[in-house]
C-alpha positions as CSV (number, residue, x, y, z in Angstrom):
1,X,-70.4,113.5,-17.7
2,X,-68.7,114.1,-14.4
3,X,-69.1,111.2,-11.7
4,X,-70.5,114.7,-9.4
5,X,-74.0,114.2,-11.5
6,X,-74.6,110.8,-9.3
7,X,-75.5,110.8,-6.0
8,X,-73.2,109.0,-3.2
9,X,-73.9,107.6,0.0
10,X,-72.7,105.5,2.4
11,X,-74.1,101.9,2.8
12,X,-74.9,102.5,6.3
13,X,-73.6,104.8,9.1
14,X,-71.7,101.9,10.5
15,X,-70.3,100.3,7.8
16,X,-66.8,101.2,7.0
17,X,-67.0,99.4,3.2
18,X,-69.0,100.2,0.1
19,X,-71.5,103.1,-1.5
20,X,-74.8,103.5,-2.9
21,X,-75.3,105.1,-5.9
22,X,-77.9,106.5,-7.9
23,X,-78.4,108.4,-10.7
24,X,-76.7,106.3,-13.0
25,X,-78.9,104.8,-16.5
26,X,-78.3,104.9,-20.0
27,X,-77.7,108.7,-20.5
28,X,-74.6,108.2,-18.5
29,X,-73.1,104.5,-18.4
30,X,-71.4,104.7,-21.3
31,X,-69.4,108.3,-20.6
32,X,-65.9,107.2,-20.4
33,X,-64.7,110.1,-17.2
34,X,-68.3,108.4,-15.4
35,X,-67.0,104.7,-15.9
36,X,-63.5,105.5,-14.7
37,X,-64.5,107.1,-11.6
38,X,-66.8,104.2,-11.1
39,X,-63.9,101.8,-11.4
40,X,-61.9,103.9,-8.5
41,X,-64.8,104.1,-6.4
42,X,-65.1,100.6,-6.6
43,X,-61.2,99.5,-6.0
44,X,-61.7,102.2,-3.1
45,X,-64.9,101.1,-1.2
46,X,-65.6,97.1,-2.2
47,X,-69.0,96.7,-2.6
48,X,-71.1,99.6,-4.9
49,X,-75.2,99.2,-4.6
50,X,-76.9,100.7,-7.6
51,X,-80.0,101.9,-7.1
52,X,-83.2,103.0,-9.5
53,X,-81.7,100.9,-12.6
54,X,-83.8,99.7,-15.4
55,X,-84.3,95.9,-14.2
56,X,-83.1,94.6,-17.4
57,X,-80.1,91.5,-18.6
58,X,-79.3,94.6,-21.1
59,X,-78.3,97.0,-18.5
60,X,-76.9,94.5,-15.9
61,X,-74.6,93.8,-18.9
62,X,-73.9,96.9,-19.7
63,X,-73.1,97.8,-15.7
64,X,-70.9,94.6,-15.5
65,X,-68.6,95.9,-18.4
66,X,-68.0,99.4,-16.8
67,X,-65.4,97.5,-14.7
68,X,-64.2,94.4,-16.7
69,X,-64.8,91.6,-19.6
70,X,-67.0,88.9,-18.7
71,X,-66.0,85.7,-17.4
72,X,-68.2,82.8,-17.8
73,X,-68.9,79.8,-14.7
74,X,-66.1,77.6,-14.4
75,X,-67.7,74.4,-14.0
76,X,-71.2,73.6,-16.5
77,X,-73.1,72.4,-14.2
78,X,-74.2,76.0,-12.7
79,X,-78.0,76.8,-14.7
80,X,-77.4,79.8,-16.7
81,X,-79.8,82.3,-18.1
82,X,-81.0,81.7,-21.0
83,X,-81.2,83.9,-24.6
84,X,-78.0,85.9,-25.5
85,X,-77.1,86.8,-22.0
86,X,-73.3,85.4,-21.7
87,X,-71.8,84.0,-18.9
88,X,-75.3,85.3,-16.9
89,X,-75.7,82.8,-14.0
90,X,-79.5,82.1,-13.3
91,X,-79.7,81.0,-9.2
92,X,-84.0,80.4,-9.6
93,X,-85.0,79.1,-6.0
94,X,-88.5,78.0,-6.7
95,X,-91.5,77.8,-4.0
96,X,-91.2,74.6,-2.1
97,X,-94.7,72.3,-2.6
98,X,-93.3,69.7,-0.7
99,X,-93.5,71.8,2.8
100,X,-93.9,68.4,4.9
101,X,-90.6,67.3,5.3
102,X,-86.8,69.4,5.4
103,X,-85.0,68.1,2.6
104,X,-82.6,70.6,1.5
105,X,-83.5,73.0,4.4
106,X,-80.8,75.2,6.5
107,X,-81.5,76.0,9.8
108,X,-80.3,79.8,10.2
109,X,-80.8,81.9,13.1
110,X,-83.1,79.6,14.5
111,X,-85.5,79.2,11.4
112,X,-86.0,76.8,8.6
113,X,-84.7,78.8,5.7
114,X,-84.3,77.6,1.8
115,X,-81.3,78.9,-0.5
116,X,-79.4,79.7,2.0
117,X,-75.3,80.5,1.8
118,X,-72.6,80.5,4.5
119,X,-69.9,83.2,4.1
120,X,-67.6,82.1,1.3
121,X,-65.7,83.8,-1.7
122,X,-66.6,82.9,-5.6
123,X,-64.2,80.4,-7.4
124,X,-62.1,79.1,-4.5
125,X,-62.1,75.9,-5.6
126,X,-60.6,77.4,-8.9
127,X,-57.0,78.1,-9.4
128,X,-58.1,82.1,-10.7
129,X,-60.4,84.0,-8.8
130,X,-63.1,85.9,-10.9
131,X,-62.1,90.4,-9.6
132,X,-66.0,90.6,-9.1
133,X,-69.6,89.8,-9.3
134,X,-73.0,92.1,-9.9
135,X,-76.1,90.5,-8.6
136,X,-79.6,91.7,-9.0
137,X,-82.9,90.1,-8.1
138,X,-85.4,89.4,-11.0
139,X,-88.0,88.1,-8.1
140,X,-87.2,89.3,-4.6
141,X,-88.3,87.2,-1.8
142,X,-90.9,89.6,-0.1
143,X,-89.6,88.2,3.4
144,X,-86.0,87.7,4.4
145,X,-83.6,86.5,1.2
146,X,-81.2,89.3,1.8
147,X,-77.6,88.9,0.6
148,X,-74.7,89.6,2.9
149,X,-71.5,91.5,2.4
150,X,-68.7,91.4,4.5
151,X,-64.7,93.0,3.9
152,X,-61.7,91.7,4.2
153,X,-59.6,94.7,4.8
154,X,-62.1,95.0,8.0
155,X,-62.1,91.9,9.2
156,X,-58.4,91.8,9.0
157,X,-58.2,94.8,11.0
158,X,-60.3,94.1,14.1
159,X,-59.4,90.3,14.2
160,X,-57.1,89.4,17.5
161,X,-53.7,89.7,16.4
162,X,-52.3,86.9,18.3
163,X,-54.9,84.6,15.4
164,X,-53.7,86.8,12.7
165,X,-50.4,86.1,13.2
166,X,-50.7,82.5,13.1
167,X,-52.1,82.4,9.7
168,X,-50.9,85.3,8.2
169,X,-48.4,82.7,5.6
170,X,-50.7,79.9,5.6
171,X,-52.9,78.8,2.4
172,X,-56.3,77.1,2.8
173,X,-57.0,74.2,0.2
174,X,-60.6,74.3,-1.5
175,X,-62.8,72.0,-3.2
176,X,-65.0,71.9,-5.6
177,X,-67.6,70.1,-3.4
178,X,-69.7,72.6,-2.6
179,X,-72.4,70.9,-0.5
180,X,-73.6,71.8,3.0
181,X,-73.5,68.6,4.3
182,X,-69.9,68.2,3.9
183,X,-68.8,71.5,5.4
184,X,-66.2,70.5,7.8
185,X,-65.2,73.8,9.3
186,X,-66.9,77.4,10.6
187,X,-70.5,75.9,10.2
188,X,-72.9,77.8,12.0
189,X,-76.1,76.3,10.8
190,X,-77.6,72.9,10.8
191,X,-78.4,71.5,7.0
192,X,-80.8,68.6,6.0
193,X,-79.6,67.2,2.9
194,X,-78.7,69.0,-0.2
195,X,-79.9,70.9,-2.8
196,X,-79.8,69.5,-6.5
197,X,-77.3,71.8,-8.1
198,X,-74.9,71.3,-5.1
199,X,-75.0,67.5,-5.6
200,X,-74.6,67.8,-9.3
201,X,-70.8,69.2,-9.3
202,X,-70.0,65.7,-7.3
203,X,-68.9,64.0,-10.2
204,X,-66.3,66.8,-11.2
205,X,-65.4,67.1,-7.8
206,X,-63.9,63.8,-8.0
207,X,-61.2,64.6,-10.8
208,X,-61.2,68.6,-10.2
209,X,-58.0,69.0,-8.5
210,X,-58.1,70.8,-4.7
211,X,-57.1,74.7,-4.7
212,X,-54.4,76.8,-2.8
213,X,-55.1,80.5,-2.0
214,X,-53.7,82.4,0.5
215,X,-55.4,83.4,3.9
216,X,-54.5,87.1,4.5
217,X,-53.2,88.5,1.2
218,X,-51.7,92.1,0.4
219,X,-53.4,95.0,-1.9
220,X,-51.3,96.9,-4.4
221,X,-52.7,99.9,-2.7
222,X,-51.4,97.8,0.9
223,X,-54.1,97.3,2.6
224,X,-53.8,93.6,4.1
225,X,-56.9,91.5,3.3
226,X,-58.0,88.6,5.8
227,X,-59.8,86.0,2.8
228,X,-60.7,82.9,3.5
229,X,-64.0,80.9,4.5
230,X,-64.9,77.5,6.1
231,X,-67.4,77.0,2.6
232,X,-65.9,74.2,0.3
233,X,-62.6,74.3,2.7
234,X,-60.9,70.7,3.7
235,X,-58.2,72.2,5.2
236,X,-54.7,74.0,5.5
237,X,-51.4,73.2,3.2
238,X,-49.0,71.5,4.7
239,X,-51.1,71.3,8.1
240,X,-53.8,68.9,7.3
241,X,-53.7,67.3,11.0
242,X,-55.8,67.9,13.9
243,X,-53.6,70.5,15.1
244,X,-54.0,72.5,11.7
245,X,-58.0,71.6,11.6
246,X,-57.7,73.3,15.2
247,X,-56.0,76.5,13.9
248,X,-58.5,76.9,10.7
249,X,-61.3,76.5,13.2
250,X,-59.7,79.2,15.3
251,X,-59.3,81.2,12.6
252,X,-63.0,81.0,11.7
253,X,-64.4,81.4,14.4
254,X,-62.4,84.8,15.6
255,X,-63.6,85.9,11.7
256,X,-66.7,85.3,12.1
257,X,-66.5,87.6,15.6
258,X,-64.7,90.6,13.5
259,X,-67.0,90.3,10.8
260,X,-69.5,94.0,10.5
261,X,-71.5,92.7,7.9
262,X,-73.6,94.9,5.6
263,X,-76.9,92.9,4.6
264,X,-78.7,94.2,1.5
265,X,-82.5,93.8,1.7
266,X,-83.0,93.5,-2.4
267,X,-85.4,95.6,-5.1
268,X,-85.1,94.5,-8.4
269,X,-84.2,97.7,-9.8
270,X,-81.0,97.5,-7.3
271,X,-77.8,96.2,-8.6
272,X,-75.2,95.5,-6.4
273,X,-71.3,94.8,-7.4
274,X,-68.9,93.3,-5.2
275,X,-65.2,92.6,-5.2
276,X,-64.7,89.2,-5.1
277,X,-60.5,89.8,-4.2
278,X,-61.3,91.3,-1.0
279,X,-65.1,90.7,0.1
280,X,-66.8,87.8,1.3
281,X,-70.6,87.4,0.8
282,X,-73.3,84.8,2.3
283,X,-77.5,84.5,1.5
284,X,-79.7,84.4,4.7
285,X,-82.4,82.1,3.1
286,X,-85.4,82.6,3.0
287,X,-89.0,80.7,3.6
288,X,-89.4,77.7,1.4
289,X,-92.4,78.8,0.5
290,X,-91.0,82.0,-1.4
291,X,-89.8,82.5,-5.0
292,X,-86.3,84.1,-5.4
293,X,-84.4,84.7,-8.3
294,X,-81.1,86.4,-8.9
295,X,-79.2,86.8,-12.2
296,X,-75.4,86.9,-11.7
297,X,-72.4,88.4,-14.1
298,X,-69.3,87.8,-13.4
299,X,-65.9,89.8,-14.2
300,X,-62.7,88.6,-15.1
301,X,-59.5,89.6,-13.5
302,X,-57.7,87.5,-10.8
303,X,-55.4,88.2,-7.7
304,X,-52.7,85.9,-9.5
305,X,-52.0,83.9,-5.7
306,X,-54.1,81.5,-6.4
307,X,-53.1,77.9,-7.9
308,X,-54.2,74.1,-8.1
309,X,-52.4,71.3,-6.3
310,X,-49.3,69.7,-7.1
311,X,-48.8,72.4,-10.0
312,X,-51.9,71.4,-12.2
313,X,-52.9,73.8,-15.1
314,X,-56.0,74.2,-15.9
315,X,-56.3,72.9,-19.7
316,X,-55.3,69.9,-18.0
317,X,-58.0,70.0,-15.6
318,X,-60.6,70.6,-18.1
319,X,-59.4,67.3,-20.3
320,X,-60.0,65.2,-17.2
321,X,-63.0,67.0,-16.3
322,X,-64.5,66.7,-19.8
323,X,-65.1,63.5,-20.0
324,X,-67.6,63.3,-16.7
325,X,-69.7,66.1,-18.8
326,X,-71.0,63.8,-21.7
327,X,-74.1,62.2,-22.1
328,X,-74.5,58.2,-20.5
């Protein structure tokens, strides 16, 4: 069945990234000429918003294969689904009882928001990136809790050139501390404490080597891609000095001035597929108050520029790691 049977549309009128589509379920997703289009759509455009799909684990599967194998989490502590649903990441944000004090809040535009997430890419503190991930929203926040998308071919394109220059062959170094607190660089929100599962990967942190990827990388197709974030960041190779940590903070902050972002206001029969290579992505929060829950796959296939410290491997990593996983 021809990929003409679906229907699509822009994101927005002033987004130059990403399509909706609709029209797609079970009658179609498994016709071969449908699923390659939808792979060259996707290389083309970045970010693809399914709309009208049954709101099932079965056909979020199903849609996560049309473009690559699964890849499970990298690290165990990230809650997964549970049942048969491999390599499903469960992100359950539960309604706060405890409104009296701000424990694990973000203050975001102003407000006192819960779950929220700065702009960042998936895996940096991993030696491969994951090609892409497909969200969808088994309870939708019915106020605010939108996910944002954001491309790197775009941003590289309207940042000042005099910044771009300077970083265009420099690597940022990741870790695998992921909590708000301890974001050094780009923060643009105030955080009170942090939330369980970001305090549970500090043991692994300790051993987990840091990560190298580049800053602005090159597409097959050329396009050049500005990829980097201030999320889980401690610095820049070979420039961790105050004059580097000056640069990275320049860097940020001119990104976060090119950045058009396209934020996706969810219905859980949406399911939404971004390319994790070229597109960065960030969660608004939402009131404490509010239940939100999103089921994440994720897709294997990685850029092949990205690498751990001092020329680690990672069965290595995982022996060390393995250890800090058992039981007391």
């Amino acid at each position: 069945m021809p990929l003409s049977d679906l229907t699509i549309t822009p994101l927005a009128d002033d987004i130059a990234f990403g399509n909706r589509v609709a029209g797609l379920g079970w009658h179609n997703i498994n016709d071969e000429d449908t699923r390659a289009q939808l792979r060259q759509l996707f290389i083309e455009r970045g970010v693809l918003v399914f709309e009208n799909m049954e709101p099932t684990p079965k056909m979020q599967l199903e849609l996560s294969k049309v473009f690559g194998p699964l890849k499970d989490h990298p690290t165990k502590n990230v809650p997964r689904a549970s049942g048969d649903m491999l390599g499903v990441i469960d992100m359950h944000s539960r309604p706060r009882e405890d409104l009296g004090h701000d424990h694990g809040l973000t203050i975001f535009n102003g407000r006192k928001v819960y779950s929220f997430l700065p702009w960042h890419f998936d895996h940096s503190y991993n030696d491969e990136l994951n090609y892409a991930g497909v969200l969808r929203a088994v309870i939708a926040a019915p106020v605010d809790g939108r996910t944002g998308f954001a491309d790197g071919i775009d941003i590289y394109n309207k940042m000042d050139a005099g910044v771009r220059a300077k970083i265009e062959n420099i690597n940022a170094i990741y870790t695998l501390d992921v909590r708000l607190t301890q974001m050094r660089f780009g923060r643009y929100f105030q955080s009170f404490g942090d939330l369980e599962h970001e305090r549970a990967n500090t043991k692994e942190a300790e051993v987990f080597p840091r990560a190298i990827h580049p800053m602005i990388w090159q597409r097959p197709t050329g396009e050049k891609v500005a990829h980097f974030c201030g999320f889980s960041a401690v610095g820049l190779e070979n420039h961790e000095d105050p004059a580097g940590e000056a640069l990275f903070e320049e860097a940020l902050q001119e990104m976060y001035r090119a950045i058009t972002p396209y934020w996706h206001k969810w219905n859980t029969t949406d399911m939404l597929i971004w390319d994790n290579h070229r597109v960065l992505h960030a969660v608004e929060g939402c009131d404490p108050k509010y239940e939100r829950q999103m089921h994440r796959t994720t897709i294997k296939g990685d850029y092949n520029l990205g690498r751990f410290e001092h020329g680690k491997k990672i069965g290595e990593v995982q022996r060390e790691v393995a250890p800090l996983l058992l039981p007391a």
